[in-house]
C-alpha positions as CSV (number, residue, x, y, z in Angstrom):
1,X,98.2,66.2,107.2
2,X,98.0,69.7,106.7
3,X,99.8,72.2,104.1
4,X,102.4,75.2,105.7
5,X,100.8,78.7,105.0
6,X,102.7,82.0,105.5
7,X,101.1,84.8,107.1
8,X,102.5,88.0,106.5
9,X,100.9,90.0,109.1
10,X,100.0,94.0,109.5
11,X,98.0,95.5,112.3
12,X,94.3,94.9,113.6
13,X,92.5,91.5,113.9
14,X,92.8,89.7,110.3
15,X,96.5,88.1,111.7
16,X,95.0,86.5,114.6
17,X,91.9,85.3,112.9
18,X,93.5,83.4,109.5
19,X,95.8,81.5,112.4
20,X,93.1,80.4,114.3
21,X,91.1,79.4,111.2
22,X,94.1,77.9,109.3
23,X,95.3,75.9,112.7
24,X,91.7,74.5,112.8
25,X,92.2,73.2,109.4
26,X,95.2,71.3,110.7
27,X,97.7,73.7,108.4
28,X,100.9,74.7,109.4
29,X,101.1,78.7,110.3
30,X,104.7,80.9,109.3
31,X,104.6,84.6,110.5
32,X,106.5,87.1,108.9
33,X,104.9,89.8,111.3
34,X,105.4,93.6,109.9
35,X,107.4,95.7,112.4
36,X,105.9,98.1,113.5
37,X,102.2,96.9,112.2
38,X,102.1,93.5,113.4
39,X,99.4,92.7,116.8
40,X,101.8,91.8,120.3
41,X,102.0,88.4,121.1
42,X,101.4,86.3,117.8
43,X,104.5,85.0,118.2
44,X,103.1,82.1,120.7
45,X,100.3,81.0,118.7
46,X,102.0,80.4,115.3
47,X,104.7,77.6,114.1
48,X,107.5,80.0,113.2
49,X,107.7,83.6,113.4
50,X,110.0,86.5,112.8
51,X,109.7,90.2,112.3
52,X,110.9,92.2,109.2
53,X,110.7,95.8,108.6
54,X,109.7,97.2,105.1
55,X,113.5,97.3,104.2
56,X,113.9,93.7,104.6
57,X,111.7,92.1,101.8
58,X,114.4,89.8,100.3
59,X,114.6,88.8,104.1
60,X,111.4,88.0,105.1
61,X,111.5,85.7,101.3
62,X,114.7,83.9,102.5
63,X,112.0,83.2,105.9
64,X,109.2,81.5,104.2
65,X,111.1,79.7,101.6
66,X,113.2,78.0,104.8
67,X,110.1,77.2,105.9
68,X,109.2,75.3,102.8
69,X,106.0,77.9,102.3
70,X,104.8,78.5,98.9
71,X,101.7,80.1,99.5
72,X,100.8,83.1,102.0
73,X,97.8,84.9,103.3
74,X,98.4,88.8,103.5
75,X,96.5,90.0,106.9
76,X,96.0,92.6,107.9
77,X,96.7,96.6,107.3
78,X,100.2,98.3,106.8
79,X,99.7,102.1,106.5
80,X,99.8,103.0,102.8
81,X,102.3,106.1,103.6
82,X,104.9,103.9,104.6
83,X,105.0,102.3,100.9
84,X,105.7,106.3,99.6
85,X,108.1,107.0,102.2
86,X,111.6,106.7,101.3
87,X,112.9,105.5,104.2
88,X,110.5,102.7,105.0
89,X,111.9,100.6,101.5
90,X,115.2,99.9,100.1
91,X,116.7,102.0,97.3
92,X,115.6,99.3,94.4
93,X,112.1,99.0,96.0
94,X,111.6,103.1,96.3
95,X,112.4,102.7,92.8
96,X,109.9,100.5,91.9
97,X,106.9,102.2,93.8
98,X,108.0,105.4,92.2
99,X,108.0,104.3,88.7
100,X,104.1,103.6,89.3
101,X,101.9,105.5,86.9
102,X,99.7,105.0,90.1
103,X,100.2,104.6,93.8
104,X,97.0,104.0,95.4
105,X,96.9,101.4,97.6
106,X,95.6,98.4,94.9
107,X,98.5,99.0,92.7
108,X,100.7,98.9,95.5
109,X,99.8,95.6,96.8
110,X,99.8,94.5,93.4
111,X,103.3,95.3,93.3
112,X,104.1,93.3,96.2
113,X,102.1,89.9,95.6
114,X,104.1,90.4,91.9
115,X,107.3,90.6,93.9
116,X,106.3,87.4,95.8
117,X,105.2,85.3,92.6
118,X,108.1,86.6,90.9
119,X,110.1,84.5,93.9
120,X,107.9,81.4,93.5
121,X,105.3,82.5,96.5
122,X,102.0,82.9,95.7
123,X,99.4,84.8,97.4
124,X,96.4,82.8,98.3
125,X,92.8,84.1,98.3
126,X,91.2,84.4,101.8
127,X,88.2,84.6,100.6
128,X,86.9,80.9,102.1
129,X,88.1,81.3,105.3
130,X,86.3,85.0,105.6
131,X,82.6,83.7,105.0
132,X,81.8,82.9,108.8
133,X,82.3,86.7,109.4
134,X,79.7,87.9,106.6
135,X,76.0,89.6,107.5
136,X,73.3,89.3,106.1
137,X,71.0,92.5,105.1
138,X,69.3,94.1,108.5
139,X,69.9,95.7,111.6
140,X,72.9,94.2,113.5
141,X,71.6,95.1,117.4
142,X,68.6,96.5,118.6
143,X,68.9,100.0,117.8
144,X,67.2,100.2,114.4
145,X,68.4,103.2,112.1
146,X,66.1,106.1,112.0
147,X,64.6,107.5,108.8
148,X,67.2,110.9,109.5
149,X,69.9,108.2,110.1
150,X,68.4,105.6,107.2
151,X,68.1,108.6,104.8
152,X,71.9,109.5,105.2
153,X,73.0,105.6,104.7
154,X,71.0,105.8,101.8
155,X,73.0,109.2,100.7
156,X,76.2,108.0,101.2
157,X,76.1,104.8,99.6
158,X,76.4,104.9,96.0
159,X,79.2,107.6,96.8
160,X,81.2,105.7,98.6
161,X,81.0,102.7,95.6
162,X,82.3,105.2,93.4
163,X,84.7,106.4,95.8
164,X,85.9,102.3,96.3
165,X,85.9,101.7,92.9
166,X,88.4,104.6,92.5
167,X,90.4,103.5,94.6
168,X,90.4,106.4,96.9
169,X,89.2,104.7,100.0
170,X,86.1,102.4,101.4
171,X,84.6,104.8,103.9
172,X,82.4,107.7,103.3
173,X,80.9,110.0,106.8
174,X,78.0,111.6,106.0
175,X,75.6,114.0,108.1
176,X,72.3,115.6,107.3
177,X,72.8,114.4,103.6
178,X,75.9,116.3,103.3
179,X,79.5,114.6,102.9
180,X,81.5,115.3,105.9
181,X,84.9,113.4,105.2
182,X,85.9,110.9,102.6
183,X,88.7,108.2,103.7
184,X,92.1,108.3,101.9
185,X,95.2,107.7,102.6
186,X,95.1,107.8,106.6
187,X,91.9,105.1,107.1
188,X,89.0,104.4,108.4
189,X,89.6,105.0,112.2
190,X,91.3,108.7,111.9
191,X,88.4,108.9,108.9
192,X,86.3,108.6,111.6
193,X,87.8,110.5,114.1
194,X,88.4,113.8,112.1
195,X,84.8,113.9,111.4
196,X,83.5,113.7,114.3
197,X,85.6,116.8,115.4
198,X,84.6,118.9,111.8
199,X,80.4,117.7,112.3
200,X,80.2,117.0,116.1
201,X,77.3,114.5,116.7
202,X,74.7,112.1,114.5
203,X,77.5,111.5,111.3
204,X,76.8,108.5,109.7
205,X,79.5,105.9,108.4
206,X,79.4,104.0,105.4
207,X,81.9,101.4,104.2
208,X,81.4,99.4,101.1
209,X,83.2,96.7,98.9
210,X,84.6,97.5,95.7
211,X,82.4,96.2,93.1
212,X,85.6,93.7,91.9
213,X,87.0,92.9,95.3
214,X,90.5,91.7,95.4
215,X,90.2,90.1,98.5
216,X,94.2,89.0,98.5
217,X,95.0,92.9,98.0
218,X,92.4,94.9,100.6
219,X,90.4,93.2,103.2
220,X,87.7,96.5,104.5
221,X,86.0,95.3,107.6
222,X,84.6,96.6,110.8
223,X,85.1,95.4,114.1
224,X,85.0,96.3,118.0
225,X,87.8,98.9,117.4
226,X,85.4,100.7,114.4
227,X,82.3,100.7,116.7
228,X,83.9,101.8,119.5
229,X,85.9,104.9,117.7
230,X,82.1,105.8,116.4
231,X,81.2,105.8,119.9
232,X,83.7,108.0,121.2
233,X,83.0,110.6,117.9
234,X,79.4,110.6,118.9
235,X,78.4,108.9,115.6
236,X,74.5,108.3,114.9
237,X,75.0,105.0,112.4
238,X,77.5,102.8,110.8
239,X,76.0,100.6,107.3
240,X,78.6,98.4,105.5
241,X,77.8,96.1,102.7
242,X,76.0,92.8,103.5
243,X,77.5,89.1,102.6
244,X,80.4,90.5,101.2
245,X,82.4,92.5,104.4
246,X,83.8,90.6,107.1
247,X,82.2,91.8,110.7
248,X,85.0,91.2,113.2
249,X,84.3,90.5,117.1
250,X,80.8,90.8,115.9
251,X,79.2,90.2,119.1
252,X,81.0,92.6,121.2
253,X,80.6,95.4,118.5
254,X,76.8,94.9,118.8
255,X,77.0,94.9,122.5
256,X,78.7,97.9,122.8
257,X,76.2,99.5,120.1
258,X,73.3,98.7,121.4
259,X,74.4,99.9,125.1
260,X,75.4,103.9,123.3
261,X,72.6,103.8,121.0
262,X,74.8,103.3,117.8
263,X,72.6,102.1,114.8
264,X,74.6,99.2,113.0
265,X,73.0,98.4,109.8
266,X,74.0,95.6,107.0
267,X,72.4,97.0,102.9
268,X,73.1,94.5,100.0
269,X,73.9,96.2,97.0
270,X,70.8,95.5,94.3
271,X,73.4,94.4,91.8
């Protein structure tokens, strides 16, 4: 017999995948879906489910503990400006972000999985039920990178390791080895999408791992939805970091690449 896992679920495809993998392990799957954040239509695929807004932490708690959970995946992204807006939390939880010496999106988190433990819920590490989706080093389709495009994967990546480390953001567009745009605090897609409109054509994505990977805090991934935002910004290549990032809908991503010429390209770091 299985154990009872809570999910508590933000946008994109992370929610969706850890119930499918968890339900193949026989577990038992709670949603506390984020309002707002959380994919349509988990609700039939999943044991229990309700929806809670930011406001409503000591809520969703009193959710998973009548559901006898005591350990929960977080899935998925909630936008990081909601945890600085006042009236997305509670007074006593504004408080609490506020008295942050730092509010990037690490410490944040942090905050929250502290919250949980401090209510007898821990956060699990997803890191077992990930490995399926990692790459190995190579091209990805059949459009290989071209030395212009290979040169500018090359530029942008020990950047955008410092830039992860720092917690500033994961993503880094570069074009012609200069920097076009580096993520922060709105994401990779409108990342994406603002440089394609400041560079035009051939920029050149790259997303990396930070070099100690919380993968219960920040899960950076591509997927369909990152290939196909490339697309539609004209964007030359994408290279993300080999057998450490998880490659969602991996085989419609490369479809769709290959068919607009999009060079997809997996580099292990030499450390």
């Amino acid at each position: 017999m299985g154990q009872s896992f809570g999910i508590i679920a933000g946008s994109g495809d992370i929610p969706r995948f850890y119930i499918h993998e968890l339900k193949k392990r026989g577990d038992t799957c709670v949603v506390a879906a984020v309002k707002g954040e959380a994919p349509a239509g988990l609700s039939g695929e999943t044991d229990a489910y309700a929806e809670f807004a930011l406001q409503e932490l000591n809520d969703l708690v009193s959710f998973l503990k009548s559901h006898h959970v005591e350990n929960v995946y977080l899935a998925g992204k909630i936008e990081h400006r909601r945890f600085v807006q006042k009236k997305s939390l509670d007074p006593r939880h504004f408080l609490l972000v506020h008295r942050l010496k730092e509010r990037g999106a690490q410490s944040l988190v942090r905050l929250f999985i502290d919250f949980l433990a401090d209510r007898g819920i821990t956060t699990a590490d997803p890191y077992p039920l990930l490995e399926p989706l990692f790459r190995s080093e190579g091209p990805q389709g059949r459009v290989k990178p071209s030395p212009e495009v290979m040169a500018d994967m090359v530029f942008g990546w020990d950047k955008a390791r410092i830039l992860a480390d720092q917690d500033i953001g994961q993503t880094l567009i570069v074009k012609e080895g200069t920097v076009v745009a580096v993520e922060g605090m709105e994401g990779t897609d409108m990342t994406i999408r603002r440089a394609g409109e400041l560079a035009g054509d051939g920029c050149v994505a790259v997303k990396v791992i930070r070099t100690r990977q919380d993968y219960r805090i920040d899960l950076p991934a591509v997927g369909e939805e990152t290939v196909r935002n490339m697309i539609e910004a004209r964007f030359a290549g994408l290279c993300f970091e080999a057998d450490r990032m998880p490659f969602f809908q991996r085989e419609e991503a490369v479809q769709l690449a290959d068919r607009h010429g999009l060079a997809l390209y997996a580099r292990s770091r030499p450390d």
